[in-house]
Structure formats: C-alpha cells, structure tokens
GUTORSE-660564 format. One line per 3 residues: number of its first residue (from 1); their letters; for each residue x, y, z of C-alpha. Coordinates in nm, 2 decimals. Layout:
N
NUM	A	X,Y,Z ~ ... .
***
This chain:
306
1	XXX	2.00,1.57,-2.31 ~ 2.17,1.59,-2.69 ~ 2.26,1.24,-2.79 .
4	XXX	2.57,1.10,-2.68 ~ 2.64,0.87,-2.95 ~ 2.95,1.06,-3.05 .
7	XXX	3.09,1.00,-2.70 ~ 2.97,0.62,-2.75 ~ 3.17,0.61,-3.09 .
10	XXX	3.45,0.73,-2.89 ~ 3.47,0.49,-2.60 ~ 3.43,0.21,-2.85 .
13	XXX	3.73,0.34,-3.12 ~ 3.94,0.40,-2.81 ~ 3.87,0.04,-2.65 .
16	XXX	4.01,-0.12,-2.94 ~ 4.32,0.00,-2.86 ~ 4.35,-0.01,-2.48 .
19	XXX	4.22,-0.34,-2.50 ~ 4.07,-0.45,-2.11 ~ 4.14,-0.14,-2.00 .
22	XXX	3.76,0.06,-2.00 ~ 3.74,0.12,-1.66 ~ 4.08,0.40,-1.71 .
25	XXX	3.96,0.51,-2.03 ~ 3.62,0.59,-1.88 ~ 3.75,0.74,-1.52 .
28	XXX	4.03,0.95,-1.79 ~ 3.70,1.06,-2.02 ~ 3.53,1.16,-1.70 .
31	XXX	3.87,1.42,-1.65 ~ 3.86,1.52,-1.97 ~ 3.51,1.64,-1.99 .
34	XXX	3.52,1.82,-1.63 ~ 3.78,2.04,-1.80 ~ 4.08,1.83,-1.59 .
37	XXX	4.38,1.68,-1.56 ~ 4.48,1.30,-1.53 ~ 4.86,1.18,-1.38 .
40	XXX	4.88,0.83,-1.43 ~ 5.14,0.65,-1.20 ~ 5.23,0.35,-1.32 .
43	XXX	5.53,0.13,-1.43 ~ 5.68,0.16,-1.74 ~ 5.57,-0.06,-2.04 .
46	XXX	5.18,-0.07,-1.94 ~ 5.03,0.16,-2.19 ~ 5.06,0.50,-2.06 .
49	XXX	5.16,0.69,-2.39 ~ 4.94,0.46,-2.60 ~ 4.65,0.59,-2.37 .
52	XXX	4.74,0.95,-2.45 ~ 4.79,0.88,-2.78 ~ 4.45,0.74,-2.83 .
55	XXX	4.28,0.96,-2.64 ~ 4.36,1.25,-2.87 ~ 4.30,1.09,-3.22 .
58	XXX	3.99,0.92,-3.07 ~ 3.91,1.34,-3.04 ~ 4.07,1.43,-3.35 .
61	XXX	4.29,1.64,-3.13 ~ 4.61,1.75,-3.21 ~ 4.90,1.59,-2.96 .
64	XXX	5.21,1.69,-2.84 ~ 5.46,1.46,-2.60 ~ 5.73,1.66,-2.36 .
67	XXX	5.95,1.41,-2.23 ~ 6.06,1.55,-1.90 ~ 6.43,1.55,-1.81 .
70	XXX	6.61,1.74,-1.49 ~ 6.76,1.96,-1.74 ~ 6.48,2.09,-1.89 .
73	XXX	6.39,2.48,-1.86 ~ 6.03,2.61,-1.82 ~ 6.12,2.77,-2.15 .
76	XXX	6.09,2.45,-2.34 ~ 5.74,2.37,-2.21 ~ 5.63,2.74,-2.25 .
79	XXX	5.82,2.89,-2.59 ~ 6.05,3.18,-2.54 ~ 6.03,3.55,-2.70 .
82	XXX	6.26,3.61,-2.97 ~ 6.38,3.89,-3.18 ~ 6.30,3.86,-3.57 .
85	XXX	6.54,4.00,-3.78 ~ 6.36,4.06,-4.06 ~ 6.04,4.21,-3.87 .
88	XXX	6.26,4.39,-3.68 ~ 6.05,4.32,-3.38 ~ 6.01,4.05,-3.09 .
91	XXX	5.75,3.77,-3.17 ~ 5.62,3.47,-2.91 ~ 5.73,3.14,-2.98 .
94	XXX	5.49,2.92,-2.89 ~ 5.62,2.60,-2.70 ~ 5.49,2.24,-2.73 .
97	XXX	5.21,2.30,-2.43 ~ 5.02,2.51,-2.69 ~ 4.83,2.20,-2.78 .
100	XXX	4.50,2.01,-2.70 ~ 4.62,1.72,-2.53 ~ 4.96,1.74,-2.34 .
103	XXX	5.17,1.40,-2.24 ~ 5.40,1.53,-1.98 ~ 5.62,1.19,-1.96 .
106	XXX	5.79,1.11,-1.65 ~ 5.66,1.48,-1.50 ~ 5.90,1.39,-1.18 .
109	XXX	6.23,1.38,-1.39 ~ 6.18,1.75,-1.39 ~ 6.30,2.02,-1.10 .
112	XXX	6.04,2.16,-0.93 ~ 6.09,2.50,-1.11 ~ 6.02,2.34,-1.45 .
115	XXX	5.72,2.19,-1.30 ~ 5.58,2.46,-1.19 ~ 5.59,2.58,-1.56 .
118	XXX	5.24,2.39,-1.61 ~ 5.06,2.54,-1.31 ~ 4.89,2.87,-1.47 .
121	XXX	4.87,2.67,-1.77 ~ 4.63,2.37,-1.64 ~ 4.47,2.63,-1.39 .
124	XXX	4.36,2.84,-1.56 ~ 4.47,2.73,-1.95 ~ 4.65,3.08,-2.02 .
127	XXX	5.08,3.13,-2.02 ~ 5.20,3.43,-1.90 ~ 5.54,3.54,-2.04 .
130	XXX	5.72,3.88,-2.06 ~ 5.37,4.05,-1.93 ~ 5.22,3.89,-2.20 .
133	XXX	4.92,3.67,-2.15 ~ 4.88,3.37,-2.43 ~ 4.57,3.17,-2.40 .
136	XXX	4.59,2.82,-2.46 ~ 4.37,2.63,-2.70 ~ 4.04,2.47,-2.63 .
139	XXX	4.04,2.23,-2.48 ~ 4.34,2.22,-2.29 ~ 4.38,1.82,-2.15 .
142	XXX	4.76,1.69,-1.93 ~ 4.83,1.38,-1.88 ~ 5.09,1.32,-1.70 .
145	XXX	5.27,1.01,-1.64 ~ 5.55,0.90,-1.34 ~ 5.66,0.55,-1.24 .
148	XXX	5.67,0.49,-0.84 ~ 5.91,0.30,-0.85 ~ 6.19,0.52,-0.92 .
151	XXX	6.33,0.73,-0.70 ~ 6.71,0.80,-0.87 ~ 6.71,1.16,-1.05 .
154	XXX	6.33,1.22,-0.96 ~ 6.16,1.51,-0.76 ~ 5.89,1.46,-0.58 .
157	XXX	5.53,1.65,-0.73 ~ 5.47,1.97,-0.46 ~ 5.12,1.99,-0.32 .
160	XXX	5.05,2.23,-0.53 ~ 5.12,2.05,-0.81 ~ 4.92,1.76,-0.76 .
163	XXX	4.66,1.95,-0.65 ~ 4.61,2.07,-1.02 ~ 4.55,1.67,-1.14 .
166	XXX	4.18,1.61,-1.12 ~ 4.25,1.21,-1.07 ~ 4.55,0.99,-0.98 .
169	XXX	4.50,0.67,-1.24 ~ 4.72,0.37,-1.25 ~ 4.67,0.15,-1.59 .
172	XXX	4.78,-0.17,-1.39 ~ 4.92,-0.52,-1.61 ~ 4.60,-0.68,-1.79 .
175	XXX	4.42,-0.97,-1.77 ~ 4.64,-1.29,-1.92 ~ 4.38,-1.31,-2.19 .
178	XXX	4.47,-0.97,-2.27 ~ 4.81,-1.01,-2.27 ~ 4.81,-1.30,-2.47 .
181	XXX	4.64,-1.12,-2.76 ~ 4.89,-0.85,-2.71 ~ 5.21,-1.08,-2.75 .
184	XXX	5.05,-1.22,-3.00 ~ 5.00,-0.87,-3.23 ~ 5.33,-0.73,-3.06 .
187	XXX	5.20,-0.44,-3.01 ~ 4.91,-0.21,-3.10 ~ 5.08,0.11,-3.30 .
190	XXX	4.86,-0.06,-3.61 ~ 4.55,-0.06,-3.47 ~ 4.62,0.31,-3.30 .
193	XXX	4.73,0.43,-3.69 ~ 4.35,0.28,-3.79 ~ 4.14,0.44,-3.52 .
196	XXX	3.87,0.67,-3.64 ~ 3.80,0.96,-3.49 ~ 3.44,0.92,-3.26 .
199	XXX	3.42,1.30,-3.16 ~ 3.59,1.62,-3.28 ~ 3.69,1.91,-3.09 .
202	XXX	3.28,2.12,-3.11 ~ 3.17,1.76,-3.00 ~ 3.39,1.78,-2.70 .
205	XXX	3.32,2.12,-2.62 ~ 2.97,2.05,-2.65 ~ 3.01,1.79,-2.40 .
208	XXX	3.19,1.98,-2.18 ~ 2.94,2.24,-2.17 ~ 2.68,1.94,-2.09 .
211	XXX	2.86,1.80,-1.81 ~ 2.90,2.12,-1.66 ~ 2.48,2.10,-1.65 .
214	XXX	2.39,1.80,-1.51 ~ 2.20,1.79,-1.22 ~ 2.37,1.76,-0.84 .
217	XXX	2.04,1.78,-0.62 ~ 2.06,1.94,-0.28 ~ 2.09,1.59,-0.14 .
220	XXX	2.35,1.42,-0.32 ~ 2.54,1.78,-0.27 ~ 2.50,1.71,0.12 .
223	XXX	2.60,1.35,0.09 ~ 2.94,1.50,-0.10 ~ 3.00,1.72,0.19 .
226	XXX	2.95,1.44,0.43 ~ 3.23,1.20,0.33 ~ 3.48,1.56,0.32 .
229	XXX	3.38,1.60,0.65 ~ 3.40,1.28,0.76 ~ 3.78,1.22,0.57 .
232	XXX	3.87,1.55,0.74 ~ 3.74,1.40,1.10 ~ 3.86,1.06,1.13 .
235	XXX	4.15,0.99,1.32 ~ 4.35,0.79,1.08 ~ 4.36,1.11,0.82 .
238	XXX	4.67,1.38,0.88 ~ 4.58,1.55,0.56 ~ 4.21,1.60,0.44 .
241	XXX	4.06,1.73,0.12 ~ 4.06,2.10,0.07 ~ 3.76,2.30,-0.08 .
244	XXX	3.87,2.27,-0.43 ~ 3.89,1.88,-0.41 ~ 3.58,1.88,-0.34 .
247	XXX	3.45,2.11,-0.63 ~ 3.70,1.87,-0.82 ~ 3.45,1.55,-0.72 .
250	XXX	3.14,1.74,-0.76 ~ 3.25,1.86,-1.12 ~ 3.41,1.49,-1.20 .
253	XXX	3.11,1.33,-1.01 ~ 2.89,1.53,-1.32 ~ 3.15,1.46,-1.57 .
256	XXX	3.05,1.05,-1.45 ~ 2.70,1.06,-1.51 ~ 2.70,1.21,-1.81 .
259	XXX	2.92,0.93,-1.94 ~ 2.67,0.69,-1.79 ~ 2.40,0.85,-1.99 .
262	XXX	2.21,1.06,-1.74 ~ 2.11,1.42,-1.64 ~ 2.16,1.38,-1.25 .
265	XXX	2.47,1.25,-0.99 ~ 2.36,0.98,-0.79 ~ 2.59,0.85,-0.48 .
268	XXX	2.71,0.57,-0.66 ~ 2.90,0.87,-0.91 ~ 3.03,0.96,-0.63 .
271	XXX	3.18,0.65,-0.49 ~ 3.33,0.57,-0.79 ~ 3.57,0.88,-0.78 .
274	XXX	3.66,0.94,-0.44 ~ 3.96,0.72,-0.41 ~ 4.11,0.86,-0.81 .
277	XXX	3.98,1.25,-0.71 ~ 4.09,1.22,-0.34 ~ 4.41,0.98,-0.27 .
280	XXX	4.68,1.21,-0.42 ~ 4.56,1.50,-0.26 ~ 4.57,1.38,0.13 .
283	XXX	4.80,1.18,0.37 ~ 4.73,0.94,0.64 ~ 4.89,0.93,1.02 .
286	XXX	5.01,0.60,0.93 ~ 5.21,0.55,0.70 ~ 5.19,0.20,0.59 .
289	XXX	4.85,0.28,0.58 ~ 4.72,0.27,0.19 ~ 4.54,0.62,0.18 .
292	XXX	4.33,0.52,-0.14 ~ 4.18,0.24,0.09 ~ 4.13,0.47,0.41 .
295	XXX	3.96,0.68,0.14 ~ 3.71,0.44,0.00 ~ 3.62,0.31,0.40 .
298	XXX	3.51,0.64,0.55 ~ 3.38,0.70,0.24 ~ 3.09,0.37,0.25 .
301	XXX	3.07,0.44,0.61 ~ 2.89,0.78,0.50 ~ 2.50,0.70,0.52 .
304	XXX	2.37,0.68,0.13 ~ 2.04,0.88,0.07 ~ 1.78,0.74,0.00 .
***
C-alpha cells in the first residue's frame, strides 16, 4: 500500500472547516473514492454547500454549483450546440456539469425530465448530445443536496435516480460546543478561503485506483451477500436491494478500508455503510417504519465471520 498521508492531509484541512462533522466527511470521502455519488438530505442552513465546497479545494478540484429550479432545462446542466458565425460551423458548448465536483442544490426543485439530465452523466461520466458523445472530466464527483421537509414546488427523485447516489447522508445540527464556536466566528467562508489543498487530482486518481484493489476475501464477500439476502427475505421489507446496490456496498465497503488504512474489508466496513449505501434505495411494508433502522437490524442479525 502507497502511503496515504495525502489522504490524511486531506481529512485534517477539510475538518477544519466542517468542524464536528468527521463522520460525513469520512462516509462522503468513502463515495468519492469508489467513483460515486453522495445526496445529502438535510435541512437548510446545516453545511451542505460548505461541505461541497470544501471537499473540492481540499482536492484542488475545480467546482461548479447548479442551483436547481422547476424551470430549468436539461440544456443548462448539459450545454447546448451552437452555430459560430465566424467558424461557420456548429461547436459544443459545454454546460456547468463539465466539472470535477458537481453541487446539484435542491436536485428536487427540478422536473423529472431535467433530472434525468445527470443520469448518463454520473453512470457512466460521458454526455450525449446531437449523436455526439462528450466525456466528462476525471473525476467526475455529485453531490446533491434536498431538504425533507419541503414538499411545495418539489418532485420526488425516480428510482432510477436515486439509484445512481452511492450514499444517502444527512449532515445533522452539531454538537452545542460546536455551535457555539460557530456563532461565535459567524460563519466559516474565512477559514474555507485558507484551506490548503491535502491531495490533487493524480492523488485522487491514484487513490481511486487503490481502493478499487483492496482485498474483499471470499468470506466477507459471502457475509455481503448474506445481509442482501436476508433484507430481501424478511417480512418487514417491500423493496430489497438490487444487484447493483450491492456492487455499490462492496465497492464503498473497499473505498472504507482504505480510508481506515488497510488492504482488506472486514465486516465492520460493512456495517458501517449498509444503512447510507442501502436506505434510499429500498421501502418497507410499513410505513411508519424508519427503513434506515430496519436496515441496520437485519443487518447485525446476519452471523459475523469469524
């Protein structure tokens, strides 16, 4: 294994800015480096574009922000082909998700036509316009962002859409000692302007490329398979995980070790992302029933090995 202090120098340059919030930064890192997506649902005011924000200088990324509105056009996401006078010719150009990391704010606000505008791209990170293929830049990172609370003007993220986020986050209201240091600096667009850069873009791709290597062993592989069957079997589910949320945990459950510092999954990599890999992608019978809760039950119910 290559050293990692890069990805160290980046956890700690990012911290400073989310203060108390290093669980989220770590599970959104763990996305990141499986080659995913992140939607964050969570109220407004709690950090969501500072997260973003921090995430790509922390990566010496460039950044772009589409703020999502119902009258928005897939056209402004994508670009749009135009003719140029003095060429004499049509040339592509390029829209805002021709970027390295992507804040689609308030993804919801948006009609389901315009959302489907990211699909190819976060798939497989290519646009295709006007039988014209564009491949997007490496990497390609979303994070989306939509507030629960709100239902007036908003449409509802298809299956299909959802599917396409490797975890569901929610950045939650900090601890009062956080908060009290925050009302106290009024807000942290200072310290963001001072961060320093931990990892560039080869570092990333590097680590990409590393995570994609670490060891899943026959039995933790079995172990993975057990809690989708067991999700899929147990009464209280109506919706279990498909095939590709699973190669979504396996990949994020690599993406997590590495993080942690080692070459091979173990179960608790595992535990730790069933309920952010899993809970948007299923239902339950019930519905006052917290899906992310049913989740992480069957999941410890699952025999560890040993």
């Amino acid at each position: 294994m290559t050293s990692l202090q890069p990805l160290d120098a980046f956890f700690a340059s990012v911290n400073r800015v989310m203060l108390g919030k290093e669980s989220v930064v770590r599970l959104a890192a763990t996305a990141l480096l499986a080659r995913g997506h992140v939607l964050l649902e969570d109220v407004p005011g709690v950090g969501k574009t500072l997260l973003a924000r921090a995430l790509a200088r922390g990566m010496d990324l460039e950044f772009q922000r589409i703020q999502f509105t119902s009258d928005m056009m897939p056209a402004d996401i994508l670009g749009v082909t135009l003719f140029n006078q003095v060429r004499q010719e049509f040339e592509f150009v390029r829209g805002p998700v021709f970027t390295h990391v992507l804040l689609a704010d308030e993804i919801n606000r948006a009609t389901p036509k315009t959302q489907s505008a990211l699909l190819e791209a976060m798939q497989e990170g290519a646009v295709s316009l006007d039988r014209r293929r564009h491949r997007l830049p490496e990497p390609f990172f979303v994070l989306a962002t939509q507030n629960p609370l709100e239902f007036s003007g908003t449409f509802p993220l298809p299956e299909s859409q959802l599917d396409r986020f490797s975890l569901r986050l929610s950045i939650g209201y900090p601890d009062a000692a956080v908060e009290r240091a925050l009302l106290k600096a009024g807000d942290m667009e200072p310290a963001l302007e001072l961060m320093t850069p931990g990892l560039d873009r080869e570092g990333l791709l590097g680590l990409q490329r590393q995570a994609a290597e670490v060891h899943l062993s026959d039995k933790i592989l079995r172990y993975l398979h057990a809690i989708l069957e067991a999700l899929r079997a147990d009464r209280k589910i109506l919706l279990g995980p498909s095939p590709r949320a699973g190669i979504q945990l396996a990949r994020c459950a690599r993406a997590h070790a590495l993080i942690g510092h080692r070459s091979f999954v173990t179960p608790d990599d595992v535990l730790a992302l069933v309920r952010p890999v899993l809970a948007h992608r299923m239902m339950s019978r019930d519905p006052v029933l917290a899906i992310g809760d049913a989740i992480e039950e069957i999941a410890e119910s699952v025999p560890v090995p040993v």
